[in-house]
C-alpha positions as CSV (number, residue, x, y, z in Angstrom):
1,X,0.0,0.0,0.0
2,X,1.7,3.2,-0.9
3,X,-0.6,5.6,1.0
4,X,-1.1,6.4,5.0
5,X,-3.8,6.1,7.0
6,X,-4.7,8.6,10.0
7,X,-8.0,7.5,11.9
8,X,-9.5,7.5,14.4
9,X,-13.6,6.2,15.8
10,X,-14.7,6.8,19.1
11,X,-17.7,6.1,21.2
12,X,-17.9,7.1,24.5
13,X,-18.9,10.1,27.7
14,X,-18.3,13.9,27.7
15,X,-16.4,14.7,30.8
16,X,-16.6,18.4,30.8
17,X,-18.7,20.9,29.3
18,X,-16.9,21.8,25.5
19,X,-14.6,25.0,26.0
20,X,-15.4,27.2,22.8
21,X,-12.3,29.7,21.7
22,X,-13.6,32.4,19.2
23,X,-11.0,34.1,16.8
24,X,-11.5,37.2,14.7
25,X,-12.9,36.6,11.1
26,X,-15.5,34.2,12.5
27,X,-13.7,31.3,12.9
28,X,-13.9,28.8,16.8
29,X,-12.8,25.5,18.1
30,X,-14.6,23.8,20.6
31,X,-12.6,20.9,23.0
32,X,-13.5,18.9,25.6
33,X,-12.5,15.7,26.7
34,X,-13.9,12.3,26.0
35,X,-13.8,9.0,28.3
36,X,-13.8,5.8,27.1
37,X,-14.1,2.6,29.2
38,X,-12.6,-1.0,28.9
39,X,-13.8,-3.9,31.1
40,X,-13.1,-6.9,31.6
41,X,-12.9,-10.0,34.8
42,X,-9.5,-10.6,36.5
43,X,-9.2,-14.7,36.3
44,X,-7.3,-14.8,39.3
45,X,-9.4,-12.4,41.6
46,X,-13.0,-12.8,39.7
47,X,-13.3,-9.0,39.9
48,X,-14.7,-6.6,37.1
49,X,-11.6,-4.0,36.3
50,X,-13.2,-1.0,34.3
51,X,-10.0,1.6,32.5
52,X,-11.0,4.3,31.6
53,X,-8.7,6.3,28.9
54,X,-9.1,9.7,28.4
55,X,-8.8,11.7,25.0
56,X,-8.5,15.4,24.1
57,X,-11.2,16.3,21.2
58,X,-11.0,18.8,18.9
59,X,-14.4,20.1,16.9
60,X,-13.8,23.4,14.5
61,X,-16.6,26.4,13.6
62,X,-20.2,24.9,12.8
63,X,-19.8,22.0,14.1
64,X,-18.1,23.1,17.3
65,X,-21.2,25.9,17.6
66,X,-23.4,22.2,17.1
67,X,-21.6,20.5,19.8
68,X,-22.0,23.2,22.1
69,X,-25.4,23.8,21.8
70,X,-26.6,20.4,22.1
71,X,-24.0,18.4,23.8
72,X,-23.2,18.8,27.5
73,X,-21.5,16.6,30.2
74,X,-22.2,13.1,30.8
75,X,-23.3,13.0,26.8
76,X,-22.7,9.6,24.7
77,X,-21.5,10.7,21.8
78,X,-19.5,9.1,18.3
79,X,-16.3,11.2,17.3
80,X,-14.0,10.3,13.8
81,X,-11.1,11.9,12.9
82,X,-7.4,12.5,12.4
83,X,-5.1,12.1,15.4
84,X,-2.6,15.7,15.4
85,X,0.2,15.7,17.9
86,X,0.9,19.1,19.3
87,X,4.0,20.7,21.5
88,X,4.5,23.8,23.4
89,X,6.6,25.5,26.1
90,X,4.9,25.3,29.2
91,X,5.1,28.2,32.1
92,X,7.9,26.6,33.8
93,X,9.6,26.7,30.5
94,X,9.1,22.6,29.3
95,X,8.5,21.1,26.8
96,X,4.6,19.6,26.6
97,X,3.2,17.6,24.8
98,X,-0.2,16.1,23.6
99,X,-2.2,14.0,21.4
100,X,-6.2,15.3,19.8
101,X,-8.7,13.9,17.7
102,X,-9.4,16.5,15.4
103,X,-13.3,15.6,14.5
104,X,-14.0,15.2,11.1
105,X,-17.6,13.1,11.7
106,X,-19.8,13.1,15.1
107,X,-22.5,11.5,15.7
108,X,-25.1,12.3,19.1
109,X,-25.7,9.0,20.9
110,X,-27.3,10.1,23.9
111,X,-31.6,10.9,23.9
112,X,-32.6,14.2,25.4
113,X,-34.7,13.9,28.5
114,X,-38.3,15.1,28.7
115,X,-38.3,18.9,30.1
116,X,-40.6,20.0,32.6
117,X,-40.6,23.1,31.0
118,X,-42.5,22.1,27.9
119,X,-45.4,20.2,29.2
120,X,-44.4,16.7,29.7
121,X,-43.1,16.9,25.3
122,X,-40.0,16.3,24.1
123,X,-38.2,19.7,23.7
124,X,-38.0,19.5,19.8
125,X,-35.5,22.8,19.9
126,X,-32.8,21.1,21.8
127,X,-32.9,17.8,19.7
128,X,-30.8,17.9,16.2
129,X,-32.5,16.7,13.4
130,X,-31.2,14.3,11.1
131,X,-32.8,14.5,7.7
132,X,-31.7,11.3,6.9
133,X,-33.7,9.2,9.4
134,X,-37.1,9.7,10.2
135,X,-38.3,9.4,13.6
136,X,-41.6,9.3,15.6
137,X,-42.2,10.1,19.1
138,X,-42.0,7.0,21.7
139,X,-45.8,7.5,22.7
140,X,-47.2,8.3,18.9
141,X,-48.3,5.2,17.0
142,X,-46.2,4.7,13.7
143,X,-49.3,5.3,11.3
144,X,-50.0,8.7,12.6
145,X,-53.1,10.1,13.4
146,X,-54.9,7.7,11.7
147,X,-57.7,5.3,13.5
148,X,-56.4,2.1,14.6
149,X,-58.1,-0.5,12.5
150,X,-58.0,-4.1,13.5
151,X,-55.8,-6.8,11.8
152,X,-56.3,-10.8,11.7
153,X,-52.4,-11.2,11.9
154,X,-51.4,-13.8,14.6
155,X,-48.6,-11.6,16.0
């Protein structure tokens, strides 16, 4: 293969709020971090070990404005990407290092809870829309508004 690959898919929890960095001509970057966990059973003590690895993510102008509005801590969320390896000099006057998935692709995994606010209703403002799925509401049957008319099936 005479090409590179740089790629990265995640699934897994906001642990912060995203930070949002505005710069002049319009442009912003959103970060925050993401956990994911790994679990498994010790064979020698029977107990459940959960790791949890932590990565730095990186979201750039709409769709940092999109994360912000509608994502917020605790969130299960799907991140792809490009890992990007950054350096600096820190106050003390080291070196520092660190490694971001800069988001190319995201996708919101966790359902919005039903506010108070709006009367027992989902709060339709808050939830993204993706035009490319269609969606009913949990309590609305699927044909609608339209009488429910017997059928002989046996299931």
């Amino acid at each position: 293969m005479s090409g590179t690959l740089n790629k990265v898919m995640l699934i897994g929890h906001l642990g912060d709020e995203i930070k949002m960095h505005y710069f002049e001509g319009g442009n912003c970057v959103g970060r925050f971090p993401l956990a994911t966990n790994e679990t498994y059973t010790n064979r020698q003590t029977g107990e459940r070990v959960t790791n949890t690895d932590w990565h730095n993510i990186v979201v750039r102008n709409k769709a940092a404005e999109v994360c912000e509005k509608y994502l917020s801590k605790g969130d299960k969320v799907y991140v792809e990407g490009r890992l990007k390896n950054r350096q600096w000099q820190g106050e003390d006057g080291n070196t520092r290092y660190s490694t971001e998935v800069h988001v190319q692709e995201f996708t919101f995994l966790s359902t919005k809870k039903v506010s108070e606010a709006s009367g027992g209703q989902p709060n339709q403002q808050n939830q993204p829309q993706n035009p490319s799925s269609t969606s009913t509401r949990p309590n609305e049957p699927l044909g609608g508004n339209e009488p429910e008319q017997e059928d002989d099936l046996p299931f």
